[in-house]
Backbone as JSON, one array per atom type, in Angstrom:
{
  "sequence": "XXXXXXXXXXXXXXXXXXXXXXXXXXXXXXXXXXXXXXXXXXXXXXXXXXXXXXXXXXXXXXXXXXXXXXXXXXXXXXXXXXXXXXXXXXX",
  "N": [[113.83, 109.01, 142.68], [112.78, 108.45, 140.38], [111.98, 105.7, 138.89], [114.53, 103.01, 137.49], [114.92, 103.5, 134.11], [114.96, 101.2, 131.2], [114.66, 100.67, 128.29], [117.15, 101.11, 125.87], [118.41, 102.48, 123.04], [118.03, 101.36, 119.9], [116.94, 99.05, 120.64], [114.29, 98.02, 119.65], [114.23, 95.77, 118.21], [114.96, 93.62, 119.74], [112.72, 94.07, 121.86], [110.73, 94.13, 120.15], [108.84, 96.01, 119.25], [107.22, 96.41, 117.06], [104.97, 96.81, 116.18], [103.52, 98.75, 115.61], [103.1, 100.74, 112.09], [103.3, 103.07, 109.52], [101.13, 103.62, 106.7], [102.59, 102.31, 104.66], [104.78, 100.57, 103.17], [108.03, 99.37, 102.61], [109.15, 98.01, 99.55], [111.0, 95.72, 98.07], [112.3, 95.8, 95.31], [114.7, 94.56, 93.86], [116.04, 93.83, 91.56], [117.61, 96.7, 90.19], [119.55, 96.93, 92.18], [123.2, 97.1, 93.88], [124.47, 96.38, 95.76], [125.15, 98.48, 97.91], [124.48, 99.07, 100.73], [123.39, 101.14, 101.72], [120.87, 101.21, 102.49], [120.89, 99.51, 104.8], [122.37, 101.56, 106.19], [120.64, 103.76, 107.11], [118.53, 103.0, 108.02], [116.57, 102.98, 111.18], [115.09, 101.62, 112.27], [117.25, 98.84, 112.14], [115.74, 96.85, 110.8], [116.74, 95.87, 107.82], [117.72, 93.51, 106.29], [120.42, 91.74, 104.71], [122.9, 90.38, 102.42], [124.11, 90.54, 100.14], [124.35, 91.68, 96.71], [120.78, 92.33, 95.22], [119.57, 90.25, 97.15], [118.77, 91.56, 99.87], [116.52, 92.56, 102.0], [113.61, 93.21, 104.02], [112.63, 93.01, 107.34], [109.47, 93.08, 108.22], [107.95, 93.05, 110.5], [109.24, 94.39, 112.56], [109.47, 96.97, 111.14], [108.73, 100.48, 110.38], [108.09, 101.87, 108.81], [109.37, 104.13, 107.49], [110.3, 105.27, 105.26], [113.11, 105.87, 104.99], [115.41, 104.38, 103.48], [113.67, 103.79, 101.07], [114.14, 106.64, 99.73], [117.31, 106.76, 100.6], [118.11, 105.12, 98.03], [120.39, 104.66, 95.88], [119.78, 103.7, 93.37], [117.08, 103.84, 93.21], [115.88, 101.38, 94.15], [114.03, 100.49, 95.66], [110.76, 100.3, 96.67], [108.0, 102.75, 98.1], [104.92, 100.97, 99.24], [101.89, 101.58, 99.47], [100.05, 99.58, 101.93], [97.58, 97.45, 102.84], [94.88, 96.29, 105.36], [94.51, 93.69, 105.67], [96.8, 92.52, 104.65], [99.08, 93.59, 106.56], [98.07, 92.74, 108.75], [98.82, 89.46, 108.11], [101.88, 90.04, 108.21]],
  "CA": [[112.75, 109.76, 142.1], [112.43, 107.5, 138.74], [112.76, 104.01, 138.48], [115.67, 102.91, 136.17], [114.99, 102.82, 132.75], [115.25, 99.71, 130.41], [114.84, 101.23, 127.13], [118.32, 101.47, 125.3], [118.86, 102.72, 121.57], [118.39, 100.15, 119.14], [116.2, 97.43, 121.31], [113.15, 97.44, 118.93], [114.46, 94.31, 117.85], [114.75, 93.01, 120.89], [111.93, 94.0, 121.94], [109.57, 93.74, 119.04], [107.92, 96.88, 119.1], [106.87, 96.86, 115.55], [103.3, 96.35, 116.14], [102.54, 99.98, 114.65], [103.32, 101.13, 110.83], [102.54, 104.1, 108.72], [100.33, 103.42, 106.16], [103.22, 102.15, 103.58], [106.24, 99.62, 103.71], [109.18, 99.27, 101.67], [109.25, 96.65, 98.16], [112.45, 95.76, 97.5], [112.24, 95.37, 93.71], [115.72, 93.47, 93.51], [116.36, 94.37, 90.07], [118.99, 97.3, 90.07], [120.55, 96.6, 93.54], [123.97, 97.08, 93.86], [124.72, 95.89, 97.15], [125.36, 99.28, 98.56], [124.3, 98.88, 102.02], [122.77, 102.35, 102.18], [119.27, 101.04, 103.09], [121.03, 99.42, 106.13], [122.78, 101.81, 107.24], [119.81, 104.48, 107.23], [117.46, 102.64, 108.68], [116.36, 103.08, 112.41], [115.24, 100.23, 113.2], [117.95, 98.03, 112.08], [115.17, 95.46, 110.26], [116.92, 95.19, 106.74], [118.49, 92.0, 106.14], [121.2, 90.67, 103.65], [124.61, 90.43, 102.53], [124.93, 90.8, 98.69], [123.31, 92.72, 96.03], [119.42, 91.77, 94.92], [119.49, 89.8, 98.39], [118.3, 92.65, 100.69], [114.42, 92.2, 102.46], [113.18, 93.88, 105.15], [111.81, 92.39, 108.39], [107.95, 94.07, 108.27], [107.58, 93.16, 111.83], [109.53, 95.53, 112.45], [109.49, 98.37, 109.91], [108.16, 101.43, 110.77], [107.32, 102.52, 107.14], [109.36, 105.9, 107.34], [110.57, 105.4, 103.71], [114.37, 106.72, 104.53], [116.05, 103.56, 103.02], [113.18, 103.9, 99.53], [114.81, 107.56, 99.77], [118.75, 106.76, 100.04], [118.23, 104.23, 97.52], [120.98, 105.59, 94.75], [119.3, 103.1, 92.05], [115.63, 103.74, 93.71], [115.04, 99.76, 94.03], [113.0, 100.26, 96.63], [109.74, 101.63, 96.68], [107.04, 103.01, 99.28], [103.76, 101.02, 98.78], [100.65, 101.66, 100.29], [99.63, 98.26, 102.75], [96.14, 96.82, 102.88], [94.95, 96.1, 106.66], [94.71, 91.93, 105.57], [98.53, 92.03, 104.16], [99.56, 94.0, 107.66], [98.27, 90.9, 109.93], [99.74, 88.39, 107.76], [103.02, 90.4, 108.76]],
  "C": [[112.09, 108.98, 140.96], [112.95, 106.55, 138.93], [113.88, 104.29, 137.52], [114.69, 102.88, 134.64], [115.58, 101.83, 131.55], [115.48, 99.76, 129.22], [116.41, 101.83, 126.8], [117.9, 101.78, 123.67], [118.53, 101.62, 121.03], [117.5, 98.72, 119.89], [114.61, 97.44, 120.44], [112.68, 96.39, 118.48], [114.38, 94.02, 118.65], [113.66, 92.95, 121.15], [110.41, 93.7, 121.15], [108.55, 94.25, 118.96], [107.49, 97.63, 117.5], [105.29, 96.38, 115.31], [102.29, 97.48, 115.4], [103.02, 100.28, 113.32], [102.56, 102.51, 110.59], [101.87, 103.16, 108.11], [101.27, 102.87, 104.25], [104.46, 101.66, 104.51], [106.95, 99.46, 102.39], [109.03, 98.26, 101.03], [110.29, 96.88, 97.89], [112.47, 95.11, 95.96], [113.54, 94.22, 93.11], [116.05, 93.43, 92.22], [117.61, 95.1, 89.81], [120.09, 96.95, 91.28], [122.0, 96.9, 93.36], [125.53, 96.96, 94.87], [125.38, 97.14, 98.57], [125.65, 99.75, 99.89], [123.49, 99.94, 102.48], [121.1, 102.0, 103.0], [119.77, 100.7, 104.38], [121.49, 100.43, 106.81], [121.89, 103.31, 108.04], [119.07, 104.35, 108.42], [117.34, 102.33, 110.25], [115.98, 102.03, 113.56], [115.74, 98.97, 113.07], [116.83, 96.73, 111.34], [115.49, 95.29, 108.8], [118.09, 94.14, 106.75], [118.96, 91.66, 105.02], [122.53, 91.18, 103.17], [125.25, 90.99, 101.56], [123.66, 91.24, 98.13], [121.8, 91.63, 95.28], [119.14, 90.97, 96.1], [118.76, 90.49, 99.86], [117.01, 92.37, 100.99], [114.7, 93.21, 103.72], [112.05, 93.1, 106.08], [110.69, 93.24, 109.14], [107.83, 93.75, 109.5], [108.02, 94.17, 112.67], [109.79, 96.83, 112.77], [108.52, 98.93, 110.53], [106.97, 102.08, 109.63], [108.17, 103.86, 107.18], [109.71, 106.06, 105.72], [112.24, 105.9, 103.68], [115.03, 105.0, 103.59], [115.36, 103.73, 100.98], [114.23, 105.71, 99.18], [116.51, 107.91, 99.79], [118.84, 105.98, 99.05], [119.01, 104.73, 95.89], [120.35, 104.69, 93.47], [117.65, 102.92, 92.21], [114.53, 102.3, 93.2], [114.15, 99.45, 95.24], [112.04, 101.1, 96.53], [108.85, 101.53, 97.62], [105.57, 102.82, 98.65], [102.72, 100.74, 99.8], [100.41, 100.08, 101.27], [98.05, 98.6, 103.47], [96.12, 96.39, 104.75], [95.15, 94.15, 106.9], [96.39, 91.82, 105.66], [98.99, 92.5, 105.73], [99.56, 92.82, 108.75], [98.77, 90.15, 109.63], [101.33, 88.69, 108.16], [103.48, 90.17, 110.27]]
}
């Protein structure tokens, strides 16, 4: 009746369906950090990256923009800022 489907959990990366955004992406200020991990382990589409504290980025290709990682952030070093349509292509 239905082809198979290809789509698994978690293949965004893989695939590299980060071609759409809200209208805001995560700044990792790197300042309080405290190597928590909470931003990773929030985040849906698996694009934050790093090991130790102030180290943390996020791979905007991507990011969705939902803001849960600026939102678990227990020392709120991340924040949700607006993105320009120039800065978005350079991404």
């Amino acid at each position: 009746m239905f082809g198979p489907l290809t789509t698994k959990p978690g293949t965004s990366k893989a695939n590299k369906t980060g071609s759409w955004r809200v209208k805001s992406r995560p700044k990792f200020l790197q300042k309080n950090c405290i190597g928590c991990k909470m931003c990773t382990v929030v985040c849906p589409e698996n694009c934050i990256v790093g090991k130790e504290k102030n180290a943390y980025y996020c791979e905007y290709f991507f990011c969705k923009g939902c803001g849960l990682c600026a939102n678990i952030c227990p020392k709120k070093d991340i924040l949700m800022i607006e993105e320009d349509k120039e800065e978005k292509e350079k991404k």
